[in-house]
N, C-alpha and C positions, 0 to 999 in steps of 0.2 A: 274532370278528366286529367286535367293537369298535373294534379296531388298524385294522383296514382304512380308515378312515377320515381321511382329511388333507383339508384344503384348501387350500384356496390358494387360494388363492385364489386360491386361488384360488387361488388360487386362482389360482390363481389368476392369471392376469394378468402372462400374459408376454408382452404382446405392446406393440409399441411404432411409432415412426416414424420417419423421417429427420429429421435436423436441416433440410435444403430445406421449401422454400412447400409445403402440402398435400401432403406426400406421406404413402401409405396402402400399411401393408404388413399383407399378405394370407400369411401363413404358421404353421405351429407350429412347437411347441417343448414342452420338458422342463424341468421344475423337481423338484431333490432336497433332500431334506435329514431333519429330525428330526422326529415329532410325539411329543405325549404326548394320552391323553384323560384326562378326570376320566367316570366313568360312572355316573348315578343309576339305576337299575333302580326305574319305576314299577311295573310287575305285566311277567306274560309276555306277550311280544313287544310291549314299551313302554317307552323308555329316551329318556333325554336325556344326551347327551355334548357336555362344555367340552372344545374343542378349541383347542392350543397348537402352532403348527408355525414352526420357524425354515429358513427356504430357505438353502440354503449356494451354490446356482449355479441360473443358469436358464439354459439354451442354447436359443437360436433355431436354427434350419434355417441362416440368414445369419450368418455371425460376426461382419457389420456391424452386425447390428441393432443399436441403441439400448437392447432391452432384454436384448441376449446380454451374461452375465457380474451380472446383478443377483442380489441376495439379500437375507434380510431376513423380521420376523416376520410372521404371521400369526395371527388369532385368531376365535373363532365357535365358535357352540351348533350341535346339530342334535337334532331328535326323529326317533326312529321309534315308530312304530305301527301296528301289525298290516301291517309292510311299506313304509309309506307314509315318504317323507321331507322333512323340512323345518328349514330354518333355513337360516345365513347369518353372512356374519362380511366383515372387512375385514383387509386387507396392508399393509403399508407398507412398500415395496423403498426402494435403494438402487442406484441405475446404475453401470457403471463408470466413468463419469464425476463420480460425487457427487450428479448430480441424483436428488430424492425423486417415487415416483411411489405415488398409492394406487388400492387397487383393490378395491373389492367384489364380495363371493361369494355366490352362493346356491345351497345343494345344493337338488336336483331327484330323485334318485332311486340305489339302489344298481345296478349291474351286475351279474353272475350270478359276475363271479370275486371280488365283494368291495367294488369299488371304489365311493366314492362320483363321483357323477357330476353335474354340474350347470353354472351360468353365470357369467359376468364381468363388472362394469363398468367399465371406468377413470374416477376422478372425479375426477382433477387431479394438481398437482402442485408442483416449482418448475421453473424455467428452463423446456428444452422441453417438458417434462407439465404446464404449468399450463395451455394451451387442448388440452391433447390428447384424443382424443376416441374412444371405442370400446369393444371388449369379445370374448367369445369362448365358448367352452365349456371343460370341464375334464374329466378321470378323474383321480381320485388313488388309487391303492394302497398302502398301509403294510403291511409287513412286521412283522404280530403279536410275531415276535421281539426283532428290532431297533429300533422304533419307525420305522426308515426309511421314506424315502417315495417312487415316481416318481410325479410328476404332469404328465400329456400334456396338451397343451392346442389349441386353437384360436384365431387372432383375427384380429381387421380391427381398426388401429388406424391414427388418420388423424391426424398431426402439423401446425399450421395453417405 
């Protein structure tokens, strides 16, 4: 149960814009790569998990997008208790371009196959993600074996 969980942040936070004046792209995409948890078991059905996830690719729907071909770490805590979920963590990608884009995450709840599930922010960046602006949702599944990860995502993300 534990593995099941990545973020990304975000999480996480694939989502990106055009290089043009305000342009806002409305699409998903997938992000892979590794997680690890640390796992503190407070009593039964009560844990806290440090979460470590290194993205190796993020593919957009568009192979234009800005943020197809990013990768890069991510990091955040999550509680569960009696079901319930909480916590949050931040990413810091890297574009195919070189530009840095970061992105905060907040899980919101598990899904029934495992996955955790939860939100996005984009909060800056350099070059074009430093007024960039948006966010999305997320499912991340890890692979208890592997530590592997897909994480599907959502966003609106609006380039000035």
């Amino acid at each position: 149960m534990t593995h099941h969980f990545l973020i990304a942040a975000l999480v996480c936070a694939f989502s990106a814009g055009s290089a043009a004046s305000a342009s806002t792209w409305d699409q998903g995409g997938t992000g892979t790569g590794t997680s690890t948890s640390s796992v503190t078991q407070i009593s039964d059905g009560h844990m806290v998990m440090q979460i470590s996830s290194s993205y190796e690719n993020v593919e957009m729907e568009d192979a234009d997008h800005p943020m197809n071909g990013a990768a890069g770490p991510c990091f955040g805590a999550v509680e569960i208790a009696a079901g319930a979920v909480d916590g949050g963590g931040i990413c810091a990608f890297t574009d195919s371009a070189g530009g840095k884009v970061v992105l905060h995450w907040s899980a919101e709840a598990m899904d029934p196959s495992g996955a955790l599930t939860g939100s996005w922010n984009l909060t800056g960046g350099t070059g074009q993600w430093a007024d960039a602006e948006g966010g999305g949702s997320f499912s991340s599944l890890t692979d208890p074996e592997t530590g592997t990860f897909v994480n599907t995502i959502t966003s609106s993300v609006t380039m000035p």
